[in-house]
C-alpha positions in Angstrom: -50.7 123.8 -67.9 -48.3 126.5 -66.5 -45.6 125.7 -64.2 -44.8 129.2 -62.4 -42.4 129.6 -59.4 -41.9 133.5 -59.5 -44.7 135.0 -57.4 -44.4 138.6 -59.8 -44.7 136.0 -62.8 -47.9 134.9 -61.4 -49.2 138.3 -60.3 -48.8 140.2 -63.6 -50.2 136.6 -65.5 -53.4 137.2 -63.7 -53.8 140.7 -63.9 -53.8 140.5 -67.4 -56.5 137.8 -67.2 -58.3 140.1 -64.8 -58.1 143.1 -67.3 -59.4 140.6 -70.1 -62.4 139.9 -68.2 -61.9 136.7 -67.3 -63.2 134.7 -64.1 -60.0 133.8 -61.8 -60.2 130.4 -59.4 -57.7 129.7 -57.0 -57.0 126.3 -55.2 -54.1 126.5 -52.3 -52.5 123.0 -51.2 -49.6 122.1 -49.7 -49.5 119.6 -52.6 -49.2 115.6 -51.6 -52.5 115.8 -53.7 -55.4 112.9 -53.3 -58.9 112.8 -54.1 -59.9 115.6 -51.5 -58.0 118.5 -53.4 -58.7 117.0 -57.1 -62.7 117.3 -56.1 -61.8 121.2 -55.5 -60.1 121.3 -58.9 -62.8 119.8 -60.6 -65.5 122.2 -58.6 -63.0 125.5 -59.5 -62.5 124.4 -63.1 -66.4 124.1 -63.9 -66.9 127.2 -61.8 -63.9 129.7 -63.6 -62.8 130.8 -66.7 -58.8 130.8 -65.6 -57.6 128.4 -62.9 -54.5 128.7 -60.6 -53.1 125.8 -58.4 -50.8 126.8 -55.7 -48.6 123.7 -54.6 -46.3 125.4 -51.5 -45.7 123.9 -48.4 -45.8 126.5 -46.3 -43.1 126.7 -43.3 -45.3 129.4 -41.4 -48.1 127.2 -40.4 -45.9 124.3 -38.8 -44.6 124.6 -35.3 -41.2 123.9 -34.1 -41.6 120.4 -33.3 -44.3 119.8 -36.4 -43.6 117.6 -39.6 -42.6 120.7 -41.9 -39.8 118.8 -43.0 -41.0 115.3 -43.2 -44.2 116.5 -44.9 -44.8 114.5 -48.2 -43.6 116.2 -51.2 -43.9 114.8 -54.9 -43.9 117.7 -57.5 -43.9 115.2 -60.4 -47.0 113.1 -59.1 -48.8 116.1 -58.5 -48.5 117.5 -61.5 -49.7 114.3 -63.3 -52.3 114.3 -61.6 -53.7 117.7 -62.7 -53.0 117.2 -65.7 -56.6 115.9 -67.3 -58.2 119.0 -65.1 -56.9 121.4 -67.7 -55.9 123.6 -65.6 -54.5 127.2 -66.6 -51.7 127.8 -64.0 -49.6 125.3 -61.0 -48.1 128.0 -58.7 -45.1 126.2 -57.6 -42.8 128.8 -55.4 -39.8 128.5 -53.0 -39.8 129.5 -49.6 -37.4 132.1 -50.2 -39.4 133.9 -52.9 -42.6 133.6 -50.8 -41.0 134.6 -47.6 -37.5 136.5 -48.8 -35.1 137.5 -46.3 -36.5 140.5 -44.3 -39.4 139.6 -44.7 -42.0 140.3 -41.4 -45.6 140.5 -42.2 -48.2 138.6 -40.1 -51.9 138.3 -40.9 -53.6 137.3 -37.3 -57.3 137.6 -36.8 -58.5 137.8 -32.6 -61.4 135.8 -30.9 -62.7 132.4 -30.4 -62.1 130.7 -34.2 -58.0 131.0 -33.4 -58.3 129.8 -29.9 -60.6 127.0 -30.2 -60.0 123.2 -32.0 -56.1 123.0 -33.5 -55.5 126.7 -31.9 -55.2 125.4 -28.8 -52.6 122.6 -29.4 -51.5 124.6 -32.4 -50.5 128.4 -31.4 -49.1 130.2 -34.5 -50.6 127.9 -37.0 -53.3 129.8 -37.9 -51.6 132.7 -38.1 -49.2 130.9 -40.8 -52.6 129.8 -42.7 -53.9 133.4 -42.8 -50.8 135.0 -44.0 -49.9 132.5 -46.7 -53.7 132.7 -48.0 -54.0 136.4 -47.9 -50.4 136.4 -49.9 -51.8 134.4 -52.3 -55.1 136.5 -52.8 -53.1 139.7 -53.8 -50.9 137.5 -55.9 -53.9 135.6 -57.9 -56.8 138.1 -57.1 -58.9 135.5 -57.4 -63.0 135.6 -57.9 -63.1 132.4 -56.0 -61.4 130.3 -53.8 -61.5 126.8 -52.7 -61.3 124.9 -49.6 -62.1 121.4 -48.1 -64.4 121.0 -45.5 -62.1 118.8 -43.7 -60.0 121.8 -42.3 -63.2 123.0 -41.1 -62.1 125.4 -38.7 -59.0 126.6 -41.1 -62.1 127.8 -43.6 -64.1 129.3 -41.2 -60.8 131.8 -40.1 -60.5 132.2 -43.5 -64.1 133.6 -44.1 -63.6 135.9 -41.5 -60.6 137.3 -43.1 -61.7 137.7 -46.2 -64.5 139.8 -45.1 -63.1 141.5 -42.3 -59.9 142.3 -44.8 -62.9 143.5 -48.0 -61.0 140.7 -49.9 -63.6 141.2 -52.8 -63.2 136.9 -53.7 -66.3 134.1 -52.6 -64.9 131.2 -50.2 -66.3 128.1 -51.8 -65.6 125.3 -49.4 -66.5 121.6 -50.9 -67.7 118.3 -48.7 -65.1 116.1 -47.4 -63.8 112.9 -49.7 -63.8 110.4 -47.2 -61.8 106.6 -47.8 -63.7 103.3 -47.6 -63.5 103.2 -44.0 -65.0 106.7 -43.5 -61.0 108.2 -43.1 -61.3 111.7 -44.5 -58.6 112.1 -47.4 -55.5 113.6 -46.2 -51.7 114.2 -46.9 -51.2 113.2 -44.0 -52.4 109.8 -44.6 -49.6 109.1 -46.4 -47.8 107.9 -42.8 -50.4 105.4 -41.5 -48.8 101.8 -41.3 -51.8 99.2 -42.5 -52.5 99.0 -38.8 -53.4 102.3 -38.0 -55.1 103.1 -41.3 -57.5 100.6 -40.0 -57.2 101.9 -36.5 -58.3 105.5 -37.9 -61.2 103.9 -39.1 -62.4 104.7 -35.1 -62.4 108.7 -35.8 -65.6 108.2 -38.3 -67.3 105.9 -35.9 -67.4 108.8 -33.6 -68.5 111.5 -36.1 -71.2 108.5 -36.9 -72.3 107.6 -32.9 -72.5 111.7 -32.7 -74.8 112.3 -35.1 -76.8 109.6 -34.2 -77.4 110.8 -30.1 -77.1 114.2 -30.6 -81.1 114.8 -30.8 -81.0 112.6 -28.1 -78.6 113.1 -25.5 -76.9 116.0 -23.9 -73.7 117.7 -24.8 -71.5 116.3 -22.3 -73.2 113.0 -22.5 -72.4 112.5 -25.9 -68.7 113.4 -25.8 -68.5 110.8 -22.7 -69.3 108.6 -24.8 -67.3 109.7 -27.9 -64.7 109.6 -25.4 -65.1 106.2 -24.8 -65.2 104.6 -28.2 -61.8 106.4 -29.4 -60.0 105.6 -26.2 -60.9 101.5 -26.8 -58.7 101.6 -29.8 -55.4 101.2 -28.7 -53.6 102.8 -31.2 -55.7 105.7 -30.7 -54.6 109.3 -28.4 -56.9 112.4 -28.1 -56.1 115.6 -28.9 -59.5 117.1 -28.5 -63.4 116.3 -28.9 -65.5 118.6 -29.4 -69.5 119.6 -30.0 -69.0 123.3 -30.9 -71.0 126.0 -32.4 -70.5 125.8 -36.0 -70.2 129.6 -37.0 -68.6 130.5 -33.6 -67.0 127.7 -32.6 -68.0 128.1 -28.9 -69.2 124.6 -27.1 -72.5 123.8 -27.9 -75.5 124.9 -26.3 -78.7 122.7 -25.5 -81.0 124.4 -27.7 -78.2 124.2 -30.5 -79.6 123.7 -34.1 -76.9 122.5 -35.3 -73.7 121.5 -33.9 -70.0 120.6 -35.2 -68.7 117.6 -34.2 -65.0 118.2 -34.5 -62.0 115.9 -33.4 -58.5 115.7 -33.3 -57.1 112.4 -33.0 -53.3 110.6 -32.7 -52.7 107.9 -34.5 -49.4 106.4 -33.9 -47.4 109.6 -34.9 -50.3 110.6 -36.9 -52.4 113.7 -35.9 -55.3 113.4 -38.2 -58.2 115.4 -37.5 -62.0 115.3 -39.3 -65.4 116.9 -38.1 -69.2 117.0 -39.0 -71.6 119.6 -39.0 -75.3 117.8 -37.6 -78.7 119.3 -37.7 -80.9 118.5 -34.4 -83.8 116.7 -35.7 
């Protein structure tokens, strides 16, 4: 395994992989690694010849008042960790060589994905996402990329870059690895207290009650009552609920196939957010 911090040391590495006919992976995280990201290691490593990790926390997807700084960071752990996955490259860069002085691109895509979900109570971040991920694709040129289905919307604008941008790499986007409780795995995590670990344990009950009205009930009725259940658990703040269109993100309609549950919920300090895709029965 690799360690590369030079993004032109990474870019002429996998070129010559390319030109050797190989089959490039790529898996962006912002590091903090659990079970979540290790499950799209272990998809990308049976799936490609050559395999790179990126392990960046990127400063363009956080907002003035975000956690950018307080985000968890643990180089050493991460890289044990990957070690058994055999994998061929870690990607470990500075700000400053990602993002060098001068530096003033932006990748933005227009419409409903941005300005539904985490866009609303998140302007910018997307943005961040999309220009970080398309700055790794020319770097890595990957033939495949992998994402969790936990960021749900974050893959979905990602698609839609990719295609709209002739990005010639398949999105592969793997099911959420989810804790005892139901708590999807996430970096974040990492700041729950033993009380609100347990009170997150709420935000899979909802997923859970949603699935089980939805071919039952009305939209509105069932987020009422999602509503509800969050808001008895004290430790527990809304940011959003919502029963959207999966591929457009756009609130549900009655005749809706299928439908994506999708929340954003405060725990203590803790915005921690998880969703579900159901199929009307």
């Amino acid at each position: 395994m690799k360690a590369i911090a030079d993004p032109l040391e990474l870019q002429r590495l996998t070129g010559e992989v390319r030109r050797a006919g190989k089959r490039v992976g790529l898996v962006p995280t912002m590091g903090a690694l659990h079970e979540g990201h290790l499950s799209l290691v272990e998809a990308a490593r049976k799936k490609c010849d050559f395999l790179v990790v990126s392990i960046f926390v990127n400063p363009k997807q956080f907002g003035p008042n975000e956690d950018f700084k307080n985000y968890p960071r643990d180089l050493n752990k991460d890289l044990a960790l990957l070690t058994p996955y055999e994998i061929d490259v870690v990607f470990t860069p500075e700000a400053e060589a990602m993002f060098p002085a001068g530096f003033s691109a932006n990748v933005e895509i227009n419409g409903g994905l941005v300005e539904a979900l985490c866009g609303k109570s998140r302007p910018g971040h997307f943005s961040g996402v999309l220009t970080v991920v398309a700055k790794l694709f020319n770097l890595t040129r990957p033939d495949l990329a992998f994402f969790g289905e936990k960021d749900y919307q974050q893959q979905l604008i990602i698609r839609k870059m990719t295609k709209d941008l002739n990005f010639p790499i398949e999105i592969v986007t793997m099911p959420t690895i989810r804790e005892a409780n139901g708590l999807a795995k996430s970096s974040r995590n990492d700041y729950l207290k033993l009380d609100e670990r347990e009170a997150a344990g709420v935000i899979f009950r909802a997923l859970q009650l949603a699935k089980e009205k939805i071919s039952k009930e009305p939209i509105n009725a069932i987020k009422q009552q999602l509503r509800e259940l969050v808001e008895k658990e004290p430790l527990a703040k809304i940011d959003y609920i919502e029963l959207a269109d999966p591929e457009t993100l756009a609130e549900a309609g009655f005749d809706a196939k299928k439908v994506l549950v999708a929340l954003a919920i405060w725990i203590g300090q803790t915005r921690l957010i998880d969703n579900l895709v159901v199929e009307k029965k």
